[in-house]
Phi, psi and omega in degrees: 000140177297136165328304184280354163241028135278319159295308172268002172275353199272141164321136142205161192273154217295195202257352211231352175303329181251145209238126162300183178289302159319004197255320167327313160314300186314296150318349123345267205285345182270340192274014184254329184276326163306309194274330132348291181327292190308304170340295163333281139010273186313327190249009143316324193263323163324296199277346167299327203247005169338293171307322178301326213254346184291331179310318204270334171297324198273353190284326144310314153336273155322325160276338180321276163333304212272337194267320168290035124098071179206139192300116150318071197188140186240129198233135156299154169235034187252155158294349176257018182071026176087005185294325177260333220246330190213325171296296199316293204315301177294333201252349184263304193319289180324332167258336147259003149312307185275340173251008184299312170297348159260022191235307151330289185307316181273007164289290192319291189330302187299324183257356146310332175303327178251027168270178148244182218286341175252008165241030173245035180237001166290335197282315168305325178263332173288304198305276164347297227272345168265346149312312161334288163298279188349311203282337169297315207276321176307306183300322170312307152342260189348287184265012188210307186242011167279295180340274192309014185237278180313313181292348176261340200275315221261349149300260256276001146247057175249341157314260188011110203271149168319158164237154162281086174305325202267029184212085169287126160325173195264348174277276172359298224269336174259027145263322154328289188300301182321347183256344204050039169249044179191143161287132187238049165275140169255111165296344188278005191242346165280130193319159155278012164259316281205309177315106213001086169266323167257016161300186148276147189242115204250107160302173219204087202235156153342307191205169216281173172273135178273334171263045165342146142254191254224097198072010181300131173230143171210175177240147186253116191300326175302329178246353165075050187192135165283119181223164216210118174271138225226323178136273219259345159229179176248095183257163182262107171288114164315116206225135196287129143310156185236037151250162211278015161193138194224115165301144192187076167289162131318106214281352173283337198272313187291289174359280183304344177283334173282320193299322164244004121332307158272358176297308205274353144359276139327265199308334163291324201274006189257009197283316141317342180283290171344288202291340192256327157307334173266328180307284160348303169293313198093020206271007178204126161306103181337283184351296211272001184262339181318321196279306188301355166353300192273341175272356174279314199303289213317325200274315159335301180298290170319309175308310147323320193267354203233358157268333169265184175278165198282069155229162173270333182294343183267308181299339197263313197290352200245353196241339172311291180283019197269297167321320183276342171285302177285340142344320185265336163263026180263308181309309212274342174282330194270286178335299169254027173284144186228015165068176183277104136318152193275154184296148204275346165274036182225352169291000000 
């Protein structure tokens, strides 16, 4: 075959790729400077809806709380209301949450300059397909693997056995007197008719009254809370628990725990994106990443134990789909691998 028509069937790459180092910096520092932007950008929009997204991070918690019988509340301990310990944290994670796919796409850009020309055509497809995943990963995250973390965590302090206050040891109880923190009236010798005879008496509905008044107090059955109409809302009267512990996180220590919960997720959920991009390229043969199968399980599980909290029910629920992701990108590598063109005197 002629030099010259082995020459134009053989890949090769434009013309315009190669660049000193300095040009290289430069194209660097502008694709850093782009992606810095978008961020910005992202977190304009963050931090205007900041209190909404701190509600909704919080909301699983809170039911959480609420189905195991434990007060719905989170409390700070800063004097700035939680502003560097829970705003900063939700509104920057949150904006690069929200630019990761431009921050991707001006990553790609910067390393399309040494591909060639049909595999900087990868591009079209990663920017979607990883945005895709983000969203995916945020939503599992949420709706899945927060829950199922909380809810294990906040049974197991519901073990916590009562304690008994109102029967004190015979020392106690002459320690008691002796402090004047007990009555030493013996209620057990007072009538059960005399025993809140002139208490109060709280109704008792189905559901809140849509024509409440003003102080109004009821207990509501369906949700199991005492609640008091105030004029312009309805709170929820607080009521003591009798376990020996009532969670009552820290809404900044929790922020972070969701928080790098969906981080690091996210970034497991971008592992078909990999995978669909080295197919694309041609930088790894399906066959041999096909043979590493039980060290992906193996990396799954790990990944599962070092992204959840120290339960097997969290790790199980995150390293099942973690393993099925690459799977799905081991397909999508064997679709678009198109093998090592062949040497051009074989063209």
């Amino acid at each position: 075959m002629p030099m010259d028509q082995s020459a134009e069937l053989a890949p090769a790459k434009d013309t315009d790729v190669s660049m000193p180092l300095g040009d290289h910096l430069e194209e660097l520092r502008g694709r850093i400077l782009l992606a810095g932007a978008g961020v910005i950008v992202a977190a304009a929009a963050t931090f205007f809806y900041v209190y909404d997204l701190i509600g909704w991070l919080a909301q699983p918690l809170m039911q959480a709380q609420d189905a195991m019988g434990f007060p719905t509340q989170t409390l700070v301990t800063e004097p700035t209301a939680g502003f560097t310990s829970v705003i900063l944290p939700v509104g920057i994670i949150a904006a690069v949450l929200l630019a990761s796919p431009w921050v991707i796409y001006q990553a790609w850009k910067f390393i399309s300059v040494g591909l060639y020309h049909h595999e900087r055509k990868a591009v079209y497809i990663l920017t979607p397909f990883s945005t895709l995943m983000t969203t995916l990963a945020v939503l599992f995250s949420y709706y899945v693997l927060l829950p199922v973390s909380l809810m294990f965590f906040l049974q197991m302090a519901t073990y916590y056995p009562t304690v008994e206050l109102s029967q004190p040891n015979p020392v106690m109880s002459i320690l008691l007197e002796a402090y004047g923190k007990k009555s030493s009236v013996d209620l057990s010798e007072v009538a059960a008719s005399e025993v809140g005879s002139n208490g109060l008496t709280v109704p008792v509905f189905a559901d809140d009254p849509v024509d409440a008044a003003t102080g109004e107090v009821w207990f509501n059955l369906s949700e199991g809370k005492l609640k008091i109409d105030v004029g312009d809302s309805i709170r929820i009267v607080g009521m003591q628990s009798d376990r020996l512990i009532s969670p009552l996180p820290a809404l900044g220590h929790y922020v972070r725990f969701a928080a790098m919960m969906m981080f690091g997720v996210t970034l497991a959920f971008q592992v078909p994106v990999v995978m669909l991009v080295a197919g694309w390229t041609n930088l790894f043969d399906p066959r041999s990443i096909a043979s590493l199968r039980k060290y992906a399980l193996l990396i799954a599980f790990a990944a599962g134990a070092l992204l959840t909290p120290a339960d097997a029910t969290s790790m199980f629920v995150l390293a099942i789909p973690l393993y099925l992701l690459f799977e799905l990108g081991l397909v999508m590598m064997k679709v678009t691998y198109k093998g090592d063109p062949p040497p051009p005197d074989e063209l």
